[in-house]
C-alpha positions, 0 to 999 in steps of 0.5 A, a space after each residue: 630746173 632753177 631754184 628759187 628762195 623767197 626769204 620772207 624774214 621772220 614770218 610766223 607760219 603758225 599765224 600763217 595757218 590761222 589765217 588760212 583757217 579763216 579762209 585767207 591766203 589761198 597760195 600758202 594754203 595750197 603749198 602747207 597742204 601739199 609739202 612739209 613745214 620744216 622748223 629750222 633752229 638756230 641760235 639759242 640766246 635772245 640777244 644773238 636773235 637777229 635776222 642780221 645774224 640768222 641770215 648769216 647762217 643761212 647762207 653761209 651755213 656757218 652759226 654765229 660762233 664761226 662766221 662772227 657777225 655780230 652787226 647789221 652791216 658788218 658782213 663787208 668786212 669779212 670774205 666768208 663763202 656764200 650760197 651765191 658764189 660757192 655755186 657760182 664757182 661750180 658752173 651756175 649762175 646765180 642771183 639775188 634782190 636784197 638778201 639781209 647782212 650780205 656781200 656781193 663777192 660774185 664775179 659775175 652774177 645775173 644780178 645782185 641788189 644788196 639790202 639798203 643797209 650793207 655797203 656792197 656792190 650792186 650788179 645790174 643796169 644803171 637803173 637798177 643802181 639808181 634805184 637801189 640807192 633810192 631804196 636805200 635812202 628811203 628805208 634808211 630816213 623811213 622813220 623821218 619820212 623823208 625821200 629826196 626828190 632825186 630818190 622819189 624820182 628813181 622810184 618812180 623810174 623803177 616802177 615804170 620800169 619793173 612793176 608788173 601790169 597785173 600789179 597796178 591795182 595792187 600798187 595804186 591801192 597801197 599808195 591810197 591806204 599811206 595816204 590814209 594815214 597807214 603808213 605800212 604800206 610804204 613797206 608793202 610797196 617796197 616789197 611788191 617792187 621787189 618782188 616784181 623786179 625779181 620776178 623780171 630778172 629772173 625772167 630774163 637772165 634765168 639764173 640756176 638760184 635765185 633769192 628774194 628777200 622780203 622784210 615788210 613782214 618782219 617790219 609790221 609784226 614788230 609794230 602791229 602784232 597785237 592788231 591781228 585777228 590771230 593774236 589773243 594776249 592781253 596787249 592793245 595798241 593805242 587807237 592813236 597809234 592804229 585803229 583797233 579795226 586794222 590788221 596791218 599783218 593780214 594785210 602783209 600775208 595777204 601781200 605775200 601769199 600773192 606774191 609766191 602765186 605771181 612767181 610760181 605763175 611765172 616760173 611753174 617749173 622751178 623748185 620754189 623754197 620759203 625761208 624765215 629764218 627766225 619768226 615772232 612772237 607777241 612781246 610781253 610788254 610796251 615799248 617804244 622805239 625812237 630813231 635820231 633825226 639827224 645823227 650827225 648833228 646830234 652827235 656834235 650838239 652832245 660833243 661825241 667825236 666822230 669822222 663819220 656817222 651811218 644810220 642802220 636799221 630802225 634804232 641803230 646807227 655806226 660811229 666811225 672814228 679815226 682811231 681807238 682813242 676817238 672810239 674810246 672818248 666817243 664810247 665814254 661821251 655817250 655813256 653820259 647821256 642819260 635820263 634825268 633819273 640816270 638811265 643809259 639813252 643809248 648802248 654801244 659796241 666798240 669795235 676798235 675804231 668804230 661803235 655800232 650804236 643803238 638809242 635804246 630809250 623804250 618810254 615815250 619822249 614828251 616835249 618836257 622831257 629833260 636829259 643829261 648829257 654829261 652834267 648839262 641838263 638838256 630839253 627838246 629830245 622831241 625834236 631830236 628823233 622820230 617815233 619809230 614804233 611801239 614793240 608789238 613782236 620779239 624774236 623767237 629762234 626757231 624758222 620755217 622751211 618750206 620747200 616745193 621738192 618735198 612732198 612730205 613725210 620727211 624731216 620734221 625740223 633741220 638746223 639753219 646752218 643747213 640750208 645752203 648744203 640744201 640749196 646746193 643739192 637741190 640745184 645739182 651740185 655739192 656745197 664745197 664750203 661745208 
């Protein structure tokens, strides 16, 4: 029997029953009816609630006090033991779609797909590496709106590839709602695309484990929380921003609840866990996210010295330097960018000879706006970034767990840290790294 994980990052199961309870999302339903809803527990300050940390955990099995990263990213500098190749080493064969800050260390796994912002080998056809890096660059300049022509092209490819024919209807009306002005919906396509890969690969190479990372929901609940019909505190987006009538985290519940009825449709017998890792709750307050257009150019334009420069998620990006000297010069130049009323436009992490940067201005950017960088007074910051979101949802540690081999009546709550000893028992095997 295989194990699957689907890793629905940061989904808040209690939102989940709200909206069952108003007759929504049938498969979930059925699986919070018939199998315990385990909360997992992980990290307890706010600032080390990342999914980039969590997942760490869960797959490793070590906190952030042990396996010591911190960043996006930063996991292909390490060799810590994963779920995938610690089972891998005791006779199974494992996969994975696009698990979050992970390391392709496998020797031979039936396919390995890496996140779009962690630099690590991908294991598949050539399509499935055209494809990635498409992925890749389309997440990476998502705030800008950007895909190449190439990337649409591989895309498209992807989908003639992998989209199930059961999932057409899905696809095509997800790609009218973004052209209607809902621009979340480029993140469900993502996700379905996933999903149907993995439920292809799967299929044909039938790995022991496998997971599947899904991040559209984690996305949307950040920007449009205070849109859903379960949400009640006293926070409204601006009608500019998204119509008071959507609710774009139904919509991403309803994508997901089809989605766990797809693969337990296509592998019936496989013993089927859903992880969050963390979940959100609403956030008490408003604020915008801006991501740099161009940051190398940006980056010259402020004299910010740099050998190379990587986006990362959402706000974040990487400096790379040629030394410690550079990083220290880079680290200063960007303490003096500030608002004209002295307030930091950006906060950096020196990591000896790189820093893992993020443009954390959290007030709307009108074309007047001026700014310093050192003692010039500077304009036009407008064109410089994109909107990325206003704030809706923030982290809360605590995950759920919801796995199809317990019946019930067992453990209430387990630390994330777990979870691969977990993995590895349900799959017939110990978990040689603990």
């Amino acid at each position: 029997m295989s194990v699957l994980m689907l890793e629905l990052n940061e989904i808040n199961f209690e939102h989940v029953r709200g909206y069952v309870a108003m007759g929504e999302l049938p498969e979930l339903a059925k699986l919070l009816a018939n199998h315990s809803l385990i909360e997992t527990t992980s990290e307890d300050e706010y600032e080390k609630l990342e999914p980039w940390i969590q997942w760490v955990t869960a797959h490793t099995g070590l906190p952030l006090a042990e396996h010591g990263v911190f960043r996006l990213g930063d996991i292909v500098d390490r060799d810590l033991p994963q779920i995938w190749e610690e089972l891998e080493a005791q006779g199974l064969k494992v996969g994975a779609i696009s698990p979050m800050n992970a390391k392709n260390r496998c020797k031979s796994p039936a396919f390995f797909v890496p996140d779009p912002w962690t630099p690590t080998r991908v294991t598949g056809s050539a399509l499935m590496k055209n494809l990635y890096g498409a992925v890749a660059q389309a997440v990476n300049d998502n705030a800008d709106a950007k895909v190449s022509l190439g990337s649409a092209a591989w895309l498209l490819a992807g989908l003639g590839a992998y989209a199930s024919p059961r999932n057409y209807g899905t696809y095509l009306g997800l790609v009218a709602s973004a052209a209607r002005g809902r621009p979340w919906a480029k993140a469900l396509v993502l996700d379905q695309l996933l999903a149907d890969i993995f439920v292809r690969e799967v299929a044909r190479k039938q790995p022991d484990f496998a997971t599947l990372f899904l991040n559209a929901g984690a996305h949307i609940q950040h920007h449009y929380m205070f849109n859903a019909k379960v949400y009640s505190g006293p926070h409204a987006n601006p009608e500019w921003y998204v119509g008071r009538d959507l609710d774009p985290v139904l919509e991403v519940y309803r994508l997901y609840d089809r989605i766990v009825g797809q693969v337990r449709r296509a592998f019936p017998s496989a013993r089927l866990m859903l992880a969050t890792g963390l979940h959100q709750d609403p956030h008490e307050e408003l604020t915008f996210y801006w991501r740099l257009k161009d940051h190398a150019g940006f980056l010259r334009s402020a004299d910010v010295p740099f050998s190379r420069v990587e986006p990362r998620m959402s706000r974040d990006f990487v400096i790379f330097c040629d030394d410690e000297a550079m990083a220290a010069a880079a680290e200063q130049r960007l303490a003096q960018i500030r608002s004209s009323d002295g307030a930091p436009l950006f906060e950096a992490d020196n990591r000896g000879d790189s820093l893992f940067v993020m443009l954390t201005w959290p007030h709307d950017i009108p074309e007047s706006f001026e700014y310093l960088v050192g003692n010039q007074r500077r304009t036009g910051l407008k064109d410089e970034v994109a909107f990325v979101a206003v704030k809706n949802g923030g982290h809360n540690g605590t995950g759920y767990l919801l796995d199809t081999g317990e019946q019930g009546g067992g453990e209430t709550a387990v630390p994330l840290s777990s979870l691969p000893a977990r993995v590895a028992h349900a799959c017939g095997v110990r978990w040689a790294a603990c």
